[in-house]
C-alpha positions in Angstrom: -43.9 -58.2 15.4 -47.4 -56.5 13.8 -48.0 -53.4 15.0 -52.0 -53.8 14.8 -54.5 -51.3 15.2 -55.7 -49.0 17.6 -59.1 -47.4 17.3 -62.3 -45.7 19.4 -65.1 -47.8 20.4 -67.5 -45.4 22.3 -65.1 -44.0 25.8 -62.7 -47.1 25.4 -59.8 -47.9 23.0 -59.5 -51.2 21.4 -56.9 -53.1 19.4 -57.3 -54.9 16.3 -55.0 -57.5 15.6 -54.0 -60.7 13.8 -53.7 -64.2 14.9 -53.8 -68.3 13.1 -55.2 -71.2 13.7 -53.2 -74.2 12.5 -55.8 -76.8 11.1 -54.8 -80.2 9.1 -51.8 -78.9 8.9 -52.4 -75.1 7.4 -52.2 -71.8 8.9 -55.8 -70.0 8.9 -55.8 -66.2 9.2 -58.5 -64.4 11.4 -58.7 -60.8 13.1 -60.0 -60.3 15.9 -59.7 -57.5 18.5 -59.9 -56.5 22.2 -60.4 -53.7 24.5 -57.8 -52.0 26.3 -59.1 -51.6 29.5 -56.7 -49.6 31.6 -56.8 -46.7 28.9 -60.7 -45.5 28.5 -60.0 -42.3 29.2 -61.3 -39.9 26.8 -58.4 -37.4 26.3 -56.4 -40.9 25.8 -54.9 -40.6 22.3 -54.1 -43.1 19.6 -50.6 -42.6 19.8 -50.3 -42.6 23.8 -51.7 -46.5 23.9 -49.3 -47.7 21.2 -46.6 -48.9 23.4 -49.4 -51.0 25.9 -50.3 -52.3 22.4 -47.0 -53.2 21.8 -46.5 -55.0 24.9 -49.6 -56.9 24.0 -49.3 -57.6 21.0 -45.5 -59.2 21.9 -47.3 -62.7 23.0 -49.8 -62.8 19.9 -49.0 -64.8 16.4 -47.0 -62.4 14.3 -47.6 -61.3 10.7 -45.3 -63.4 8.3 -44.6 -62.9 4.8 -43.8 -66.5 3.6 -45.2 -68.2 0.9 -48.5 -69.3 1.8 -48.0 -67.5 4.9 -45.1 -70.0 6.2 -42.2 -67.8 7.9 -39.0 -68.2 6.2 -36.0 -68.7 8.3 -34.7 -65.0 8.6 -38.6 -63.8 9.9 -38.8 -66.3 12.9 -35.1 -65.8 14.1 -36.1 -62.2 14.3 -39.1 -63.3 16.4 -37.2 -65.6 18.7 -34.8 -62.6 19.5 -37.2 -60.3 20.3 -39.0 -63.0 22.6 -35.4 -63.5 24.0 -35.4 -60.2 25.1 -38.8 -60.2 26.6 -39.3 -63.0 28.3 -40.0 -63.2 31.8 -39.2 -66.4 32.3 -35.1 -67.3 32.3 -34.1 -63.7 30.9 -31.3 -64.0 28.5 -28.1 -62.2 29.2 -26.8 -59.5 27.2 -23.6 -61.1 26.4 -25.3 -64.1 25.1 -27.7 -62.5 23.1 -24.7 -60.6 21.2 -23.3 -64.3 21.1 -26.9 -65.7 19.0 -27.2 -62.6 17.3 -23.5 -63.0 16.0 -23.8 -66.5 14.4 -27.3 -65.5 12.9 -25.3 -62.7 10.9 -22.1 -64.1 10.2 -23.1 -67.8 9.6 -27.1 -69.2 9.5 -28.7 -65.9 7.7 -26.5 -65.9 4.5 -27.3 -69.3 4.1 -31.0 -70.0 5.5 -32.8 -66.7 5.5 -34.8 -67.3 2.5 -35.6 -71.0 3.2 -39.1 -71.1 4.7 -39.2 -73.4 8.4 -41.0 -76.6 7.4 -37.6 -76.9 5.2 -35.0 -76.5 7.8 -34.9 -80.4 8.1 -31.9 -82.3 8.9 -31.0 -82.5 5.0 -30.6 -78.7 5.3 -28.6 -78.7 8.6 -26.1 -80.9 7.0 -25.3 -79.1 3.9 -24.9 -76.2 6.1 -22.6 -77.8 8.3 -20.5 -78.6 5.1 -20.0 -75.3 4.1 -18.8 -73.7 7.9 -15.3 -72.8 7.7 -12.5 -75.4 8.9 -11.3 -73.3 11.8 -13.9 -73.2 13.9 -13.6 -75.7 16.9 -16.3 -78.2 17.1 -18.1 -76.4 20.3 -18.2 -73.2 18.2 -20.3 -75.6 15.5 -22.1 -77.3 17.9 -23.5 -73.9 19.2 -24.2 -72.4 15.7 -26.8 -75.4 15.0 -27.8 -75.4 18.5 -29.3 -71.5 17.0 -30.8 -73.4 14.6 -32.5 -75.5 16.3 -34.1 -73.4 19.1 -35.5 -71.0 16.1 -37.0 -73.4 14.2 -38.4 -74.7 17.9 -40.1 -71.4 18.8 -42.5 -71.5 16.0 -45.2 -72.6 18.3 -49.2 -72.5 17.7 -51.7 -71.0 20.2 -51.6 -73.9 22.6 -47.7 -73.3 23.1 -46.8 -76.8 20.8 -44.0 -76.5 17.9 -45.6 -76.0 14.6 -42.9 -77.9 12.9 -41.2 -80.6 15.1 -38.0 -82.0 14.1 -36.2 -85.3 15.4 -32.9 -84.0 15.1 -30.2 -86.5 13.7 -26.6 -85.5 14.9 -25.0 -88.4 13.2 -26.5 -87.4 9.9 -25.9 -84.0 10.1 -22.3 -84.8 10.3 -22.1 -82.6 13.5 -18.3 -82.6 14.9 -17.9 -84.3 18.6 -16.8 -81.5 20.9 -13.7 -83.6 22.7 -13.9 -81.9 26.4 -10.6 -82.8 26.8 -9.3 -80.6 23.9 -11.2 -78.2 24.6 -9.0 -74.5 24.9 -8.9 -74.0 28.7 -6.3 -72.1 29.6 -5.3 -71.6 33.2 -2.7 -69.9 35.2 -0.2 -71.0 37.3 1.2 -69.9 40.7 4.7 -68.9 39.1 2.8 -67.2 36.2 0.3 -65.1 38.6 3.2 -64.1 40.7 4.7 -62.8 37.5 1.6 -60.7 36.3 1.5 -59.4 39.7 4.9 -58.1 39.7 4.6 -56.6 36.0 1.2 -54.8 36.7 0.4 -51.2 37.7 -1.8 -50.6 41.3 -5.0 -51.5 39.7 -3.9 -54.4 37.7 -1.3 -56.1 40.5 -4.9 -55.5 42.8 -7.7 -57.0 40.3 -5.4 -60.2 39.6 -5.1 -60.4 43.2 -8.7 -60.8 43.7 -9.0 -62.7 40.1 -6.9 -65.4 41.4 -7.7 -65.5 45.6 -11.2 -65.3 45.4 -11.8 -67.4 41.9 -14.7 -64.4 40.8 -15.6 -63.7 37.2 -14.8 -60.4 35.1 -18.4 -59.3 35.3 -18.9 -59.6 39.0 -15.1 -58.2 39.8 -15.6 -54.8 38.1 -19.3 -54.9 39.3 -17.7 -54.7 42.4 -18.9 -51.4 44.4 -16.7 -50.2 47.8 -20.1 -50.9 49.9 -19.5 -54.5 48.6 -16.2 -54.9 50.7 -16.6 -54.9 54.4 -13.0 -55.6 55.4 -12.8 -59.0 55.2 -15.3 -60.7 52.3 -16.9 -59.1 49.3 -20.3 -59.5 48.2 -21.2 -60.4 44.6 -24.5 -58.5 43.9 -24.4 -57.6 40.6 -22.2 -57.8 37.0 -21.1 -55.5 34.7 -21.4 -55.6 31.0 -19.9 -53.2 28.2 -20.3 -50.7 31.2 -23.9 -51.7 31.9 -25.0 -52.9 35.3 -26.6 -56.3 35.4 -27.4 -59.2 37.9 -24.9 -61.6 38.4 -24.8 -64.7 35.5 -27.0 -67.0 37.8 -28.8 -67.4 40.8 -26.1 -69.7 42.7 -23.4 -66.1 42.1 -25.2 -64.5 44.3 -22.9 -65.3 47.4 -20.3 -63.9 49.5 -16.6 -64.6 49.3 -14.3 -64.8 52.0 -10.8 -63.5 51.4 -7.7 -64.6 53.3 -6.4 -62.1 55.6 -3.8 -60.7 53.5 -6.2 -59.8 50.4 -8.2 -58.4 52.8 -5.5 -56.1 54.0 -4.4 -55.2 50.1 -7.8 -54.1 49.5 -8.2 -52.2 52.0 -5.2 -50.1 50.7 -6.6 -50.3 47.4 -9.9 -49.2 48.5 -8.4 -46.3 50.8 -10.9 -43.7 51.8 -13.0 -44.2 49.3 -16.6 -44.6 50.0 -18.8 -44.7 47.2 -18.0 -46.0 43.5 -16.4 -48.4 42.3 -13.7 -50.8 43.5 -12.1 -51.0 40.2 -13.3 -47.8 38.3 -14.3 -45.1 40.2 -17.8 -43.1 39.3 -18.5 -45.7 36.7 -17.3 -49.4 35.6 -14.8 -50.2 33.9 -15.2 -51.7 30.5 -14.0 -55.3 30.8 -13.0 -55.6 26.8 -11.0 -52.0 27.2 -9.3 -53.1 30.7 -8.5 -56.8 28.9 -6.6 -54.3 25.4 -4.8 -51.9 27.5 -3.9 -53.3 30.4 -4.2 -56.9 30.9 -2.7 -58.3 27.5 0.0 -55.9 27.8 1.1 -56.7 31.2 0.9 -60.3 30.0 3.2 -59.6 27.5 5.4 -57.9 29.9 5.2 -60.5 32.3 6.2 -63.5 30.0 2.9 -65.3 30.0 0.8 -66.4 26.8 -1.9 -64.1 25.9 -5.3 -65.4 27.4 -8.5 -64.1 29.4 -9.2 -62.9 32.8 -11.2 -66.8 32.8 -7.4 -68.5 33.5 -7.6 -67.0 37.0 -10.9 -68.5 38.0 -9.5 -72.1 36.8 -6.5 -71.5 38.8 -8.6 -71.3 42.1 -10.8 -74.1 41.4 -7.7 -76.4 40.6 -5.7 -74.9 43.8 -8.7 -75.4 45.9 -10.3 -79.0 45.0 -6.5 -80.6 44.4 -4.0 -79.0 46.7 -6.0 -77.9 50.2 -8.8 -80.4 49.4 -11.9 -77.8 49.7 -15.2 -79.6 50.7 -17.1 -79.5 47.4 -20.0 -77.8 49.1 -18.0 -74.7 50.2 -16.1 -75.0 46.5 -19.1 -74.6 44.6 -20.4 -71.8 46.9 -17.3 -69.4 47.0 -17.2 -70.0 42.8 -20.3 -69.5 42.5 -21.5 -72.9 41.1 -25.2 -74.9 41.4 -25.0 -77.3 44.4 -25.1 -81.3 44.2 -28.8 -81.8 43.2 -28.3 -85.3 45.0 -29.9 -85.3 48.7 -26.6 -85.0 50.4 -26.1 -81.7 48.4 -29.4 -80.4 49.0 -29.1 -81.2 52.9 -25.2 -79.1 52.9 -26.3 -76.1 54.8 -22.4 -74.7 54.2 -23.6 -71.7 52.5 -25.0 -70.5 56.2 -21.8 -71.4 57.7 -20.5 -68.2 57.8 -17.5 -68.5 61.0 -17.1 -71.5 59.1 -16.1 -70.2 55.9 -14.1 -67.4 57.2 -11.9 -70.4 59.1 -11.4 -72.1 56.0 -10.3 -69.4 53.9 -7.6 -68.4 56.3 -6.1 -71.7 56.8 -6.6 -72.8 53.0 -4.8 -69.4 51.9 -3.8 -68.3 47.9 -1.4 -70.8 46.8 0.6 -67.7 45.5 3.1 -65.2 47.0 1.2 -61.9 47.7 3.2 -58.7 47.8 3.2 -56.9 51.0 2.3 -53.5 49.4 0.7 -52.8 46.1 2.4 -50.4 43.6 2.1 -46.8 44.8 0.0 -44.2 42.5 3.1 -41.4 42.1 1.0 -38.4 40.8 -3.1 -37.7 40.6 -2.8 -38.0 36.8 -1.6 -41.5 37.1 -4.3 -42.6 39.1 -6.4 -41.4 36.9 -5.1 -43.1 34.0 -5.4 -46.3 35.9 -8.8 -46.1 36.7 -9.7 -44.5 32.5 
């Protein structure tokens, strides 16, 4: 992004920037500048505007160094991140951005950094394609080019329209079919969470509990604070990322989940006398990629079941509760956290408010798993707090 520049104009500070014009076709150059209004102040210095500036200047035509003033590849997909992270409208999520920003330096950069947009055509896509290495699954391919693509896309001129449209061919570019069927989707089974249950410590044998009763994802589980629990549901507020707080992956997992009776009365154990913190943590979340290395693959191991993520859980309660108790879909996609039906009788389903309702059903519909009556006992201080490190 150009940095442009700030100088005095009698009591007011201005900005001089940069911005094109595409006519027939070319990029035209102009400056032009404007007054920063909200910093006319006269002990106002140079350096205490910049950041406004910057903020500015984050919706204006950026300086390129292209031939002829045509971004190469490498310069827009630095542009397109940054306007990832600023937008206001749809914010990206952390953990996707990490996703984009790995295939741009492992796979597209070393490859298509140098070659300037209007040549990222089909042609180019395809002989990239060729050269991606044989093990990755076709989904994994399909969302390297999709990075591609939407780079390319957010060149856009003044009036918001792409500068260098591009009917993509997926045929041509050779681009694999992602079989759903094949797809890796690993799920546990009753037998299998009874087994992780039994080989896990307090906290483990308590967060597979709730993993597999309530169907919640990672993030939201050790977002989990004790004011979230209020004896018999929890409330997904917020997610937790590398440690950091964030909201929850969409607007439908904001919800509350009803437990069954018995989870209820484990957590409340688990929970104790606690009344600030974290459920699973303490002061601070726990880090989801440390709690998956030292104690969930180990207790896998220990258990007897394949190595996979906390995700097997989650398909576990959506499989126990759409095939075996028959869940209305409604109150399915609610507790899991899923968009409803956009057809009317989805948009009419008013389950969501049902609150007597939804405590009924998650009595009588139940786990699908034998719960212990007692979690594992914390022997000494030191131990618990090695289980909550």
């Amino acid at each position: 992004m150009q940095r442009g520049k700030i100088f005095r104009k009698g009591a007011s500070w201005h900005l001089r920037y940069k911005t094109y014009k595409i006519v027939g076709g070319k990029k035209i150059w102009q400056t032009t500048s404007t007054r920063l209004a909200d910093y006319d102040l006269r002990h106002r210095t140079q350096e205490s505007v910049q950041d406004e500036a910057d903020k500015f200047l984050k919706g204006i035509n950026p300086v390129v160094s292209g031939p002829n003033g045509i971004p190469t590849f490498k310069e827009q997909s630095e542009i397109w991140l940054e306007r990832c992270q600023t937008r206001q409208r749809k914010p990206i999520k952390p953990a996707t951005l990490t996703g984009w920003k790995s295939y741009l330096n492992v796979h597209i950069l070393p490859a298509l950094q140098n070659i300037v947009l209007p040549d990222i055509t089909n042609k180019a896509a395809k002989d990239f394609v060729a050269t991606l290495p044989p093990s990755l699954s076709p989904k994994t391919v399909a969302n390297i080019v999709q990075v591609i693509k939407m780079v390319k896309a957010s060149a856009v001129d003044e009036d918001g329209n792409e500068i260098y449209p591009t009917k993509w061919n997926h045929d041509f570019i050779d681009l694999p079919t992602v079989n759903e069927r094949e797809r890796k989707r690993p799920s546990f089974s009753a037998k299998q969470i009874e087994a992780i249950i039994d080989a896990g410590d307090r906290t483990m044998q308590m967060s597979a509990i709730l993993f597999a009763a309530a169907g919640i994802r990672a993030g939201e589980l050790f977002g989990l604070e004790v004011r979230h629990f209020d004896g018999r549901s929890i409330k997904v507020e917020q997610g937790v990322w590398n440690g950091v707080i964030q909201s929850p992956k969409t607007q439908n997992a904001h919800r509350t989940i009803e437990l069954h009776s018995a989870v209820s009365k484990l957590l409340k154990s688990f929970v104790s006398n606690r009344t600030t913190g974290f459920i699973f943590g303490g002061p601070r979340p726990l880090h989801q990629s440390n709690f998956l290395r030292k104690h969930f693959h180990p207790t896998l191991k220990a258990a007897g079941v394949p190595k996979s993520g906390f995700h097997g859980f989650r398909r576990y309660r959506n499989t126990y509760l759409r095939n075996v108790v028959g869940c209305p879909d409604g109150l399915l996609k609610f507790w899991l956290g899923h968009s409803a039906s956009h057809d009317m009788s989805g948009l009419y389903d008013r389950i969501r408010e049902d609150v007597n309702f939804r405590k009924e059903q998650a009595e009588k519909m139940g786990v699908g798993f034998k719960l212990p009556v007692k979690l594992r006992a914390v022997k000494t201080k030191r131990k618990r707090e090695m289980l909550l490190a």
